[in-house]
GUDRENTI-859984 format. One record per residue (C-alpha): residue number from 1; residue in one letter; x, y, z. Coordinates in Angstrom, 2 decimals. Layout:
BEGIN
NUM,A,X,Y,Z
...
//
This chain:
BEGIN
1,X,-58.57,35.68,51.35
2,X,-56.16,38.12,50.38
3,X,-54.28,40.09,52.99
4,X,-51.53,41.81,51.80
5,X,-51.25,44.50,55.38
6,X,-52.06,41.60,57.67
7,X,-48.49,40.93,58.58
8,X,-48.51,44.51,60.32
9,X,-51.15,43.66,62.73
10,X,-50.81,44.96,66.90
11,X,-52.90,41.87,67.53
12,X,-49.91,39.28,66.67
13,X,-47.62,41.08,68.40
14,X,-46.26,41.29,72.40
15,X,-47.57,44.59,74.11
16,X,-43.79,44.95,74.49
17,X,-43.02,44.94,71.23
18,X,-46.02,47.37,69.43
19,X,-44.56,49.46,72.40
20,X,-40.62,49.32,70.74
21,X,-41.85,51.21,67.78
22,X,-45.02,52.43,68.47
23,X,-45.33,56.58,67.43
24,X,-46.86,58.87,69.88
25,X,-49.61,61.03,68.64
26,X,-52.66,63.17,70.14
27,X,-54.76,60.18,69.78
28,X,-52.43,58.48,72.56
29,X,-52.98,61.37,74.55
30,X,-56.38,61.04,74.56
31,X,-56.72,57.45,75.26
32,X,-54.15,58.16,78.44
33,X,-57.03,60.31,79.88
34,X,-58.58,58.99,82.96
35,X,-62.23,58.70,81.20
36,X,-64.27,56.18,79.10
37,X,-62.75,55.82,75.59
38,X,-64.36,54.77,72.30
39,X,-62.02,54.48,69.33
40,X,-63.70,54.11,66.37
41,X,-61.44,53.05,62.95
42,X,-60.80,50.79,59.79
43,X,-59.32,47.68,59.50
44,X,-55.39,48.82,60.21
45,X,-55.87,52.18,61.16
46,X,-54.34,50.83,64.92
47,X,-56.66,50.35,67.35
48,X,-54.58,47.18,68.87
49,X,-52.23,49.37,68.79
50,X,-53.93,51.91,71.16
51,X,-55.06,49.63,73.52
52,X,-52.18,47.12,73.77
53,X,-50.00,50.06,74.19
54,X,-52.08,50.69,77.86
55,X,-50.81,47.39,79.07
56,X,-48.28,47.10,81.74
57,X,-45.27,45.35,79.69
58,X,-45.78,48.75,76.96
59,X,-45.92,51.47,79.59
60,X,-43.02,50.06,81.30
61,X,-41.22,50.00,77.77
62,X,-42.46,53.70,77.09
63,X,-40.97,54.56,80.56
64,X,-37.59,53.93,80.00
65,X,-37.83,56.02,76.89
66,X,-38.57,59.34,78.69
67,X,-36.45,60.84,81.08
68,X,-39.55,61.56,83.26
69,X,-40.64,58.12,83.39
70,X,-44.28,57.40,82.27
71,X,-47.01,56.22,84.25
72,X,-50.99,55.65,83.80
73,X,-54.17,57.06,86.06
74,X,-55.67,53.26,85.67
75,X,-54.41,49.84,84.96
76,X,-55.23,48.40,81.88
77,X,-56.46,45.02,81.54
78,X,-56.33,44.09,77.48
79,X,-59.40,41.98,76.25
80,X,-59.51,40.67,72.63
81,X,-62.40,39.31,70.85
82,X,-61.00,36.16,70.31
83,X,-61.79,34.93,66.57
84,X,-61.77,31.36,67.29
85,X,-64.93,31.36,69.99
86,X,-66.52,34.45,68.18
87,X,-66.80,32.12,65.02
88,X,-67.88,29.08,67.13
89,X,-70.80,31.31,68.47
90,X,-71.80,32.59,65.57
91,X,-71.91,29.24,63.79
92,X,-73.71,27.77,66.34
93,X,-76.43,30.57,66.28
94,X,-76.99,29.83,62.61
95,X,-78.16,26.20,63.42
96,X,-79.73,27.10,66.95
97,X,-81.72,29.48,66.04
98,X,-85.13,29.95,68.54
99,X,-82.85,28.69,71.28
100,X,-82.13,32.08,72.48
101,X,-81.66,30.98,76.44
102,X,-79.29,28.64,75.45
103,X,-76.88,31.08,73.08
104,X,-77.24,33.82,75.58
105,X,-76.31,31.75,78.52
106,X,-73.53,30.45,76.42
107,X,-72.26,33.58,74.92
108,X,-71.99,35.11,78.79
109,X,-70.20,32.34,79.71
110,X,-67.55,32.70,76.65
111,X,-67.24,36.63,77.41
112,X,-66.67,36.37,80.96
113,X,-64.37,33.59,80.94
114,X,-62.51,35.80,78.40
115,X,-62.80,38.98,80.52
116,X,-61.38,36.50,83.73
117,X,-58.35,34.94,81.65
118,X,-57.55,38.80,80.45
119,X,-57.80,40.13,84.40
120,X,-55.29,37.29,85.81
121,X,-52.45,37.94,82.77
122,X,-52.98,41.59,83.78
123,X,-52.64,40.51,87.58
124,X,-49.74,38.37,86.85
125,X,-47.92,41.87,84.73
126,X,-48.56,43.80,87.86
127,X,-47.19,41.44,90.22
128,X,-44.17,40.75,87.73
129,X,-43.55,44.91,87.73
130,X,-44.83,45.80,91.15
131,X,-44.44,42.83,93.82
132,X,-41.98,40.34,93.07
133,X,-41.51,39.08,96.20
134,X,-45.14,38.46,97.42
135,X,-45.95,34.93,97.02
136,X,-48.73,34.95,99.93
137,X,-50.58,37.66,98.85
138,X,-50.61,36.01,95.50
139,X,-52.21,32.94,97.39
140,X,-54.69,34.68,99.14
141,X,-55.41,36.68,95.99
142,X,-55.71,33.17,94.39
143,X,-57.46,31.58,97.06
144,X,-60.15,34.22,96.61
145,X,-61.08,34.33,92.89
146,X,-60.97,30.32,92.66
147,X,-63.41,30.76,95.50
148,X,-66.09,33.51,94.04
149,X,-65.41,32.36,90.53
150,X,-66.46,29.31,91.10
151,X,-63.23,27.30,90.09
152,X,-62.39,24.11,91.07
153,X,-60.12,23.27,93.74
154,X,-56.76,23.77,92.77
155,X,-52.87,25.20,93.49
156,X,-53.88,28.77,94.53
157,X,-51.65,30.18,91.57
158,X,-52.65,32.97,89.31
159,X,-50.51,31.02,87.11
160,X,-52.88,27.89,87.75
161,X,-56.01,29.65,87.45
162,X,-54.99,31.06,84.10
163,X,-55.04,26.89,82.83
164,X,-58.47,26.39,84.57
165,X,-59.59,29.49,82.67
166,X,-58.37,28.00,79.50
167,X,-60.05,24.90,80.55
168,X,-63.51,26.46,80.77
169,X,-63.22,27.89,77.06
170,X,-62.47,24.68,75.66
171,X,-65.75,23.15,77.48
172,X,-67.98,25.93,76.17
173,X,-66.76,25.06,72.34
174,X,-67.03,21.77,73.54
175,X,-70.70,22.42,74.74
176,X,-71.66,24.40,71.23
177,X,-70.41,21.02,69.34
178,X,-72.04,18.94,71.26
179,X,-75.82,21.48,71.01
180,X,-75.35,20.95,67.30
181,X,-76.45,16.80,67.17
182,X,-77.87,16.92,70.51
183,X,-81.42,18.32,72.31
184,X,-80.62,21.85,73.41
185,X,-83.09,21.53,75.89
186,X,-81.42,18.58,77.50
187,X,-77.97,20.76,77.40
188,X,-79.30,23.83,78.81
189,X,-80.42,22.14,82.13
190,X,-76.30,20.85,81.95
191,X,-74.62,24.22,81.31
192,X,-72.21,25.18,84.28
193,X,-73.16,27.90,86.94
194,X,-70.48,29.72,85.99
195,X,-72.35,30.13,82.61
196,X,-74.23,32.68,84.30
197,X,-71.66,35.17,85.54
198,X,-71.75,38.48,84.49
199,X,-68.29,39.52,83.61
200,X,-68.95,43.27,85.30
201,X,-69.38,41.26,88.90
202,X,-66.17,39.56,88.25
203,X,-64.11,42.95,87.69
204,X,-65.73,44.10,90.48
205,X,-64.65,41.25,92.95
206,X,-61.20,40.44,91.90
207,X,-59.92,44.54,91.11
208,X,-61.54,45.21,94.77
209,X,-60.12,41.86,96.30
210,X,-56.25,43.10,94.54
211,X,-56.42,46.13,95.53
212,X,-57.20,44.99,99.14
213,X,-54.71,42.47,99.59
214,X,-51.72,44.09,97.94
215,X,-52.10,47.43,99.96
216,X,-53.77,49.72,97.05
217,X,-55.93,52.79,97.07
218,X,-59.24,50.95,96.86
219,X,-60.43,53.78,94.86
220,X,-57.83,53.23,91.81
221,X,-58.88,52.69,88.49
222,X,-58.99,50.20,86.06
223,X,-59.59,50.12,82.45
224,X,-61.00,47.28,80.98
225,X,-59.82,47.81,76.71
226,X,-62.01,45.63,74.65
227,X,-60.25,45.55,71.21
228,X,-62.35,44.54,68.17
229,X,-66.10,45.18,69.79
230,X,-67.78,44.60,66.44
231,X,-66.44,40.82,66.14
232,X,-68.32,40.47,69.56
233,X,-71.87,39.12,70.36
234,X,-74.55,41.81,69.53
235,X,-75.69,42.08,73.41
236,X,-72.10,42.97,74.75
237,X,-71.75,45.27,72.12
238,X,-75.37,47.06,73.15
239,X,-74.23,46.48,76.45
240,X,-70.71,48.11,76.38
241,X,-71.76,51.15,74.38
242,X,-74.33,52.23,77.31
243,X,-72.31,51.08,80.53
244,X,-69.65,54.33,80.11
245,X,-72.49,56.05,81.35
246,X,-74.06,54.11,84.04
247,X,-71.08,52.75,85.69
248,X,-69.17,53.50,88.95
249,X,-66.09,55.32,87.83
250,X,-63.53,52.90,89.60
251,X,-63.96,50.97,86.13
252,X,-63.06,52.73,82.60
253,X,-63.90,51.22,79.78
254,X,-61.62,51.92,76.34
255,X,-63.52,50.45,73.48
256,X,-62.68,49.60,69.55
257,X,-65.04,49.28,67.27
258,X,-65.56,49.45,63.44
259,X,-66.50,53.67,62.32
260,X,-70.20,52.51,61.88
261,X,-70.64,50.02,65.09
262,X,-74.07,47.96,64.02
263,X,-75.26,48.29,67.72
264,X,-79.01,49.07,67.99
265,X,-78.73,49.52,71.77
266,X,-76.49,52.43,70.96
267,X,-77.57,54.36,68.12
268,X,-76.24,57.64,68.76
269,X,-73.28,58.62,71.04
270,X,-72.17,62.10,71.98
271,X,-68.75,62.88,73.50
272,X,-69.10,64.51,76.91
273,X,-66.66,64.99,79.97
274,X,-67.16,60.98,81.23
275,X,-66.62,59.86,77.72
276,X,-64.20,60.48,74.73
277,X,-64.96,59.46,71.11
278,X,-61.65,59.17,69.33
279,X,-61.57,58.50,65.36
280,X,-58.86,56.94,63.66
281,X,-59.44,58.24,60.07
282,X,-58.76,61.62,58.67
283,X,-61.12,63.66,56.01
284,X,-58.46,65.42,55.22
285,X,-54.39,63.94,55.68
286,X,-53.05,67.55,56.09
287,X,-53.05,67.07,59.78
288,X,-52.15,63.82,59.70
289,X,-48.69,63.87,57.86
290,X,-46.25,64.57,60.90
291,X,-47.44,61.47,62.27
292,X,-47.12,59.84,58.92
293,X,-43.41,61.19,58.85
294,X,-42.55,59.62,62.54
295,X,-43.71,56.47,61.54
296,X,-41.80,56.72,58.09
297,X,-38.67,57.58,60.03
298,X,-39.26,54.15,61.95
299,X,-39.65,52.16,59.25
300,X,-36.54,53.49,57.25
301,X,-34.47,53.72,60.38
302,X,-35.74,49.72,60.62
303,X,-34.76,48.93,56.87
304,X,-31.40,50.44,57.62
305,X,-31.93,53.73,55.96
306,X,-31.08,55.91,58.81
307,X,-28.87,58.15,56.97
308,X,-31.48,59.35,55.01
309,X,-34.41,61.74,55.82
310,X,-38.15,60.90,54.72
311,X,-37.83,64.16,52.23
312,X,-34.24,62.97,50.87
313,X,-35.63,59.06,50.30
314,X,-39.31,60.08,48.80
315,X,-38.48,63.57,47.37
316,X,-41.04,66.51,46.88
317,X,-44.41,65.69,45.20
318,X,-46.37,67.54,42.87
319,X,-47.73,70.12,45.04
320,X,-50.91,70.36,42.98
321,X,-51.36,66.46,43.83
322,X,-51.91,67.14,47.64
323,X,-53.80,69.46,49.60
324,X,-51.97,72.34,50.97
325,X,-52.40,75.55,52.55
326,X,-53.84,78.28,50.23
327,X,-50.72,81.13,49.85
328,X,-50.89,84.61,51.65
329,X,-50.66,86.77,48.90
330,X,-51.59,87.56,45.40
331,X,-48.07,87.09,43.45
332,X,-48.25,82.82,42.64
333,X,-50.70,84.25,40.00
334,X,-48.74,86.61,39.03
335,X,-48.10,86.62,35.10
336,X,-45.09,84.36,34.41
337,X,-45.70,82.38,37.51
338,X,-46.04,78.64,37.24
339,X,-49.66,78.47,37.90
340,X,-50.39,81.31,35.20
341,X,-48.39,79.50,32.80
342,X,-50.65,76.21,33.94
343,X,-53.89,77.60,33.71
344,X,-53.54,79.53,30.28
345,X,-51.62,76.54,28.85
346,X,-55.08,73.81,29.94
347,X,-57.06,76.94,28.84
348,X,-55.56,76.37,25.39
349,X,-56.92,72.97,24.20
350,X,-59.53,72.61,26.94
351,X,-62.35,74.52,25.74
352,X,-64.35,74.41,28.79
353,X,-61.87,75.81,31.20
354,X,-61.06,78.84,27.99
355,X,-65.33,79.59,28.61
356,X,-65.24,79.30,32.29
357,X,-62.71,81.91,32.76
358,X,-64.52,83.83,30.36
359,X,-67.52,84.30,31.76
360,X,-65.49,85.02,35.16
361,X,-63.95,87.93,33.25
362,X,-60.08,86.46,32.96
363,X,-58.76,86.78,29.81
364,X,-57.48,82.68,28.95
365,X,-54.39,84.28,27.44
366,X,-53.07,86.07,30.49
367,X,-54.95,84.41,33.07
368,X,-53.91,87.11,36.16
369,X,-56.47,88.27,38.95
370,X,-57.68,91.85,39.07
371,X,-58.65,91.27,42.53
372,X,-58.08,88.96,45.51
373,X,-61.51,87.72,44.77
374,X,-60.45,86.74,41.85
375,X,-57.29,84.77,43.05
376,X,-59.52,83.02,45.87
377,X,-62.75,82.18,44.10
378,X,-61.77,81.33,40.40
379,X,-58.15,80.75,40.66
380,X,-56.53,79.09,43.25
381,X,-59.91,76.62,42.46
382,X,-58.99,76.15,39.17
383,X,-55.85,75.55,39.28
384,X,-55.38,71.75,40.96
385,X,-58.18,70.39,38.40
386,X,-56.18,72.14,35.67
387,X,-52.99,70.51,36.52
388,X,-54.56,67.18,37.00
389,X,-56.38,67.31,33.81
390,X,-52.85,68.66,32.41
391,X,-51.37,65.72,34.18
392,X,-53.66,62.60,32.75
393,X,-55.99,64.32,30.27
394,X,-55.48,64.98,26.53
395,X,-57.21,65.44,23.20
396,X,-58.08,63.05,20.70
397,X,-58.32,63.49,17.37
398,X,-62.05,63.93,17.19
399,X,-61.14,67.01,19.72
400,X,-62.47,65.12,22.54
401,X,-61.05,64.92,26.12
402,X,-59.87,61.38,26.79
403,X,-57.74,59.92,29.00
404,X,-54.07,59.87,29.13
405,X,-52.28,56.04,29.27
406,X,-51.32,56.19,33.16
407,X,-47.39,55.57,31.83
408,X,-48.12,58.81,29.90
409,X,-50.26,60.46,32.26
410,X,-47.53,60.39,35.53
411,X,-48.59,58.78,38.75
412,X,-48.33,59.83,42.33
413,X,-45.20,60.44,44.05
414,X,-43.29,62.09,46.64
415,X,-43.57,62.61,50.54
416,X,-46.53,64.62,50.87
417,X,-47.97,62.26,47.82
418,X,-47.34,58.63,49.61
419,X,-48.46,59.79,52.79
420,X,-51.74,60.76,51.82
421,X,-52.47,57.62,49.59
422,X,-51.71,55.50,52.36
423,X,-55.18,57.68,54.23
424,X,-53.08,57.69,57.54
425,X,-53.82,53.86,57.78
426,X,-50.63,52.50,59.56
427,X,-50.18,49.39,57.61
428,X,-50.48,50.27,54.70
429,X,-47.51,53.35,55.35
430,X,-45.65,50.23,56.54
431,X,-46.24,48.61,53.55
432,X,-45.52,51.27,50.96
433,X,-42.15,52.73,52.59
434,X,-40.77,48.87,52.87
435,X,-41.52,48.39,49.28
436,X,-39.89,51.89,48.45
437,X,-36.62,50.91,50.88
438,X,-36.42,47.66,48.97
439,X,-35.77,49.62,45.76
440,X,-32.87,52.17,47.22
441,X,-29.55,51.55,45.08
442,X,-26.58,51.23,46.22
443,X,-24.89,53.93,44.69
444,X,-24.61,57.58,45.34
445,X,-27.28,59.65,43.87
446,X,-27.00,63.34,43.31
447,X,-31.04,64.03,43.12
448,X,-33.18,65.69,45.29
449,X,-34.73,62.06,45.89
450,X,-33.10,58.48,46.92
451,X,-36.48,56.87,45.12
452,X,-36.99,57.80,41.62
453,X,-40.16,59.09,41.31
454,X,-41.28,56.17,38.38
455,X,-40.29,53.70,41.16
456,X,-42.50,55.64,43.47
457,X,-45.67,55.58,40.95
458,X,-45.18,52.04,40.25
459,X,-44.90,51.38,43.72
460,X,-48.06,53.09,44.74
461,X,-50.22,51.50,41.97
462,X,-49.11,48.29,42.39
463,X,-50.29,48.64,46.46
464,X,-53.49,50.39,45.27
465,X,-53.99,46.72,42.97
466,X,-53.13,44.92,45.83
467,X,-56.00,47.10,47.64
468,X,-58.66,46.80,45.06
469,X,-57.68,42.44,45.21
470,X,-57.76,42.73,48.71
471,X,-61.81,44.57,48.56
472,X,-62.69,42.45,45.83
473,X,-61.92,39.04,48.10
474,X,-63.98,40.39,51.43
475,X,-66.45,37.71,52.52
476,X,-70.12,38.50,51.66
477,X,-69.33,42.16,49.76
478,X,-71.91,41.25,47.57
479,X,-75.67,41.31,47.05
480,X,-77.93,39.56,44.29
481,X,-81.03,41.86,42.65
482,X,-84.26,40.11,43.86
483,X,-85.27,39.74,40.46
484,X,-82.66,37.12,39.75
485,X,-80.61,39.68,37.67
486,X,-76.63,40.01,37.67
487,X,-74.72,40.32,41.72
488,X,-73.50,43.38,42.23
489,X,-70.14,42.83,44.30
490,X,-68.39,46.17,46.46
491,X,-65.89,47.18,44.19
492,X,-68.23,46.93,41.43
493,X,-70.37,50.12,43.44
494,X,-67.19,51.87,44.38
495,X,-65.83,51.72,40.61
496,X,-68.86,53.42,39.48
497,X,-68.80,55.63,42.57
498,X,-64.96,56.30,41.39
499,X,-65.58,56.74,38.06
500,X,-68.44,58.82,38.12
501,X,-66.62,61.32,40.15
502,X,-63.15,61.27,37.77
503,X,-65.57,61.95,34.60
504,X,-66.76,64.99,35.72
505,X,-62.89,66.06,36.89
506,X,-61.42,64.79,34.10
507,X,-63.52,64.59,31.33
508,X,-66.31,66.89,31.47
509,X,-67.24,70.37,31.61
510,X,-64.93,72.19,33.28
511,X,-65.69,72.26,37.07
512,X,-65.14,75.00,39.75
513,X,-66.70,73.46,42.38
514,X,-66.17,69.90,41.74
515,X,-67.57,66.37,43.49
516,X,-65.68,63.94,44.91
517,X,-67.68,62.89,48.35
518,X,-70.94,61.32,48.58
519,X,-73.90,61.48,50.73
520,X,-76.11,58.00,51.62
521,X,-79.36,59.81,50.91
522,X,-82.77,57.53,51.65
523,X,-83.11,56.52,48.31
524,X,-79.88,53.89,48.87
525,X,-81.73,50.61,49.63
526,X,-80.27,48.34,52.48
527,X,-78.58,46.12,50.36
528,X,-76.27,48.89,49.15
529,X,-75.93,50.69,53.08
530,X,-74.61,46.58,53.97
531,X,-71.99,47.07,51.48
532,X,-71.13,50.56,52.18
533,X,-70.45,49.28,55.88
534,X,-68.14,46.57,54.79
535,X,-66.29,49.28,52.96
536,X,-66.00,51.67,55.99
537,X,-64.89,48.70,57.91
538,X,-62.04,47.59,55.68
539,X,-61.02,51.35,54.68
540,X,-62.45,51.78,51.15
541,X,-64.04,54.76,52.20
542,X,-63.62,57.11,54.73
543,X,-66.61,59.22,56.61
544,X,-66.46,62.97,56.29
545,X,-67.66,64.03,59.77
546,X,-69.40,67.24,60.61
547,X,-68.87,66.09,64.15
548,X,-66.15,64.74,65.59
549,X,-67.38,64.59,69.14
550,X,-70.05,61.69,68.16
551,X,-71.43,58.52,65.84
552,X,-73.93,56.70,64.91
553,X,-74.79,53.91,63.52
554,X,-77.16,54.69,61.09
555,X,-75.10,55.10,57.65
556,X,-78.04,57.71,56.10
557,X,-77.24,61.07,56.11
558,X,-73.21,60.32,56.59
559,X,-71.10,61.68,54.25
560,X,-67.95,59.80,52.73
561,X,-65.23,59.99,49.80
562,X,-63.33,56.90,48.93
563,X,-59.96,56.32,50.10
564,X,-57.32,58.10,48.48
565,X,-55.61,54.24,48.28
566,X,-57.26,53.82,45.30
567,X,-57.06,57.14,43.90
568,X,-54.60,55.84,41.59
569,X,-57.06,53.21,39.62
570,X,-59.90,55.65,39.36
571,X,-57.82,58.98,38.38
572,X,-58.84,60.89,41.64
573,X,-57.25,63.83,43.20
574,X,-56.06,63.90,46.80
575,X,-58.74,66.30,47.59
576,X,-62.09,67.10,49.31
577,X,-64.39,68.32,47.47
578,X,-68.02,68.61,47.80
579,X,-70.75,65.77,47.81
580,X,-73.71,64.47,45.58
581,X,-76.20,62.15,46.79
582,X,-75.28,58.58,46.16
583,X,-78.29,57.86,44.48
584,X,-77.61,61.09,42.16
585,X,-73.90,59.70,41.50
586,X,-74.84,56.16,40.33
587,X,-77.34,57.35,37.74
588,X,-76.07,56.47,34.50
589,X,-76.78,60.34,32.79
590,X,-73.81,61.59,35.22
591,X,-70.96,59.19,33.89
592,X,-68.65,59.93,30.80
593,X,-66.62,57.01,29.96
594,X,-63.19,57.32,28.18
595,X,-63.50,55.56,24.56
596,X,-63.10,51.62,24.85
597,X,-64.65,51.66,27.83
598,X,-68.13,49.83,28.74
599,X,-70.80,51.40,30.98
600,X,-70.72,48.61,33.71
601,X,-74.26,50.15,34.46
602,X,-75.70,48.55,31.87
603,X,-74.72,44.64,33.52
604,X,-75.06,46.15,37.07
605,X,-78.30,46.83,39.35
606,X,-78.54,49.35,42.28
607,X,-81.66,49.24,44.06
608,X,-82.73,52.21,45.59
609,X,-85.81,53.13,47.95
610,X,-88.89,54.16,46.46
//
């Protein structure tokens, strides 16, 4: 499969290391909070990076970088969902299916052993940072978890423990091999004792049992930060998503999850004072662009491009590209301004914007407002659909609006511009700044930008390609009619999605109020809410919450617009606007195709819900 952000990814990377260039934001301050923590995100929008920043070897690198020193109200102890024995389980659950004992016993086994290898590495950091010359209370320490774990005699090293631990792992894939040609019944009566420890007992013991022998409060915290819940088995995530609230509060638990975690055990969660709901995407990237701009700074200063500023490389954008703050006052409308000369110039040849001022009582010709009123509810709405339909609109000779070619029709480009098509998501930044770095010349250039701005555009649409590969390759994005008829893969419902919303902007009447958000009404069948969950998952479209404080995992009723990534392939602005139903939005009366374009509709089949 395609993974063109991969090599950006926290989870191949030293704790130490995310914590070199790792860019403080209020989402860090949140997860520092002595509380439960569930971050919710995309694929790349950092969640390894929030929770491997916790770790000892980061917060010791954070330290040194402020003169006050940095310190934690818990110790973290990291837990990933390990691919390799989430795979293994779920492979084996395809071909042992009705041997629910067995995979239970077996999946409890897997996640404690994990949850045990994760507490000694986080035992060994402490030691490493705290106690470096205690090599009897390591023993004792030792001689204690071999004992309650159930370990076999051994050296009583953490350092030996952590190979028995390794040990066990490779006997439980061993076990789910062997369960696959043999009589599960016959194996079940064989699995280990240890099989049956609960991974919450074995916190319990071996936190109480450090902080005992190496002199701690025995009321201090620890945070156990389980990265990637919705690769793990169904009942830990049910199980996780309720124990924040029924827990003793000398254990925290920070969380990561997909933005729609499938967990029926869970299906609504509110924020309250015990637990914090933190989400990684952004409805709108306003907020979001001074952390965009740290993490720019990083990159360039990595590329060895330190002499320049993010605004001196990338260069202003097209303000009526981005969302920005509406201005104070009246005079931007002013006759002679830019945006008069913009609207009455669209008003011109567009027919439908010369009517709708019309009938607002604005003369097209001298399109000024009488009243503030006028500026707030006609103009200042009008005026980024006019400039984007200026931008990659024009008439054909039958007088009709058609697309422009996108060399003819500009691209985006610019600061504001690049941060907001990368939606916020980390890697993808990465990946679009590198790209721009690699094309700075050498020579000395007297523009406002390093970058030209072509460079930019082709830049950005060739990582929005690389996107739309990248959704096109996921794993099981697809679903086949049950009558047989043509499968309908993800990009395939996003393109009409897309496109249905870019007729109406582009093409259509023209519209004050325009859509570009949908709703998952209860019409959308299941087979459509599956993909839509991939999509959220990977980034291809981002939920528009009304709340911030909570989630659920039912998709129906959630509102989302897709990712401004891809606004570049389906002519989108880097707005939000209001939604339609999704049901509404996929019916083939509201799409306008340019000429030479087929109605996929007619070779495609969304069922929806009687």
């Amino acid at each position: 499969m395609i993974r063109p952000f991969d090599s950006f990814n926290a989870r191949n990377l030293r704790a130490q290391d995310v914590a070199e260039s790792f860019i403080e934001s209020e989402d860090f301050e949140r997860i520092c909070k002595g509380c439960h923590s569930i971050v919710l995100g995309p694929r790349g929008s950092g969640k390894t990076t929030l929770l491997k920043i916790l770790t000892l070897p980061a917060v010791s690198v954070l330290a040194m970088r402020k003169p006050n020193g940095f310190a934690l109200p818990f110790t973290a102890i990291y837990i990933p969902t390990d691919i390799v024995w989430h795979h293994q389980l779920l492979y084996s659950k395809d071909f042992l299916e009705g041997k629910d004992a067995f995979n239970f016993k077996i999946s409890q086994g897997a996640v404690s052993t994990a949850v045990m290898t994760a507490i000694v590495e986080t035992f060994l950091d402490r030691i490493a940072f705290e106690f470096p010359d205690s090599k009897e209370r390591e023993i004792a320490l030792s001689e204690a978890l071999i004992r309650v774990w159930g370990l076999r005699p051994t050296v009583p090293k953490l350092s030996q423990i952590y190979i028995e631990l390794k040990e066990r792992m490779l006997l439980i894939g061993s076990l789910l091999n062997q369960a696959l040609i043999s009589d599960v019944d016959t194996l079940e009566s064989l699995l280990p004792d240890w099989c049956a420890t609960r991974f919450l007992d074995a916190v319990d013991f071996a936190t109480a049992a450090f902080d005992a022998i190496f002199e701690q409060d025995l009321q201090s915290r620890w945070a156990l930060c389980f990265d990637e819940l919705e690769l793990a088995p169904q009942w830990l995530q049910e199980m996780l998503f309720k124990l924040p609230r029924s827990t003793n509060q000398k254990i925290l638990f920070k969380i990561s999850s997909s933005p729609d975690p499938l967990s029926g055990g869970a299906p609504h969660v509110n924020a309250s004072d015990d637990v914090d709901v933190i989400k990684l995407w952004r409805a709108s990237m306003v907020k979001h662009r001074a952390f965009c701009r740290e993490l720019t700074i990083s990159v360039m200063k990595r590329k060895g491009l330190s002499q320049y500023t993010p605004d001196q490389l990338l260069g202003p954008s097209d303000i009526d590209d981005v969302e920005v703050c509406d201005e104070s006052d009246i005079r931007p409308y002013s006759e002679g301004s830019p945006e008069w000369k913009l609207i009455r110039d669209v008003a011109s040849w567009d027919a439908s914007l010369e009517d709708l001022l019309r009938k607002k009582g604005i003369d097209p010709s001298n399109p000024v407002p009488t009243t503030a009123k006028d500026r707030d509810s006609v103009l200042r709405k009008i005026k980024p659909i006019a400039a984007f339909r200026n931008k990659f609109v024009k008439i054909d000779e039958q007088g009709e609006l058609v697309r422009r070619s996108r060399r003819s029709g500009g691209e985006f480009y610019g600061e504001l511009a690049i941060y907001d098509i990368s939606d916020g998501n980390p890697r993808r930044l990465i990946r679009i700044i590198e790209d721009i770095c690699g094309n700075v010349g050498h020579e000395p250039t007297k523009s406002a930008r390093v970058v030209p701005k072509d460079v930019q555009a082709r830049i950005v649409s060739s990582i929005a390609f690389l996107f739309k590969d990248y959704v096109e390759m996921i794993p099981g994005a697809h679903f086949s009619p049950k009558d047989g008829g043509t499968p309908t893969r993800l990009y395939s419902l996003l393109h009409e999605i897309g496109r249905s919303f870019s007729s109406e902007i582009l093409e259509g009447k023209f519209p004050l109020d325009p859509k570009n958000s949908f709703k998952v009404d209860v019409k959308v069948s299941e087979e459509v809410l599956r993909l839509l969950r991939l999509a959220s998952y990977h980034g291809a479209i981002v939920k528009v919450d009304s709340n911030e404080a909570k989630f659920s995992s039912d998709l129906r009723g959630s509102r989302f617009r897709i990712c401004y990534t891809l606004s570049p392939i389906f002519y989108l602005p880097l707005r939000l606007y209001d939604s339609v139903d999704l049901s509404e939005c996929l019916k083939p009366k509201h799409l306008k195709f340019a000429k030479g374009e087929a109605n996929s509709l007619g070779q495609l089949q969304f069922p929806f819900q009687s």
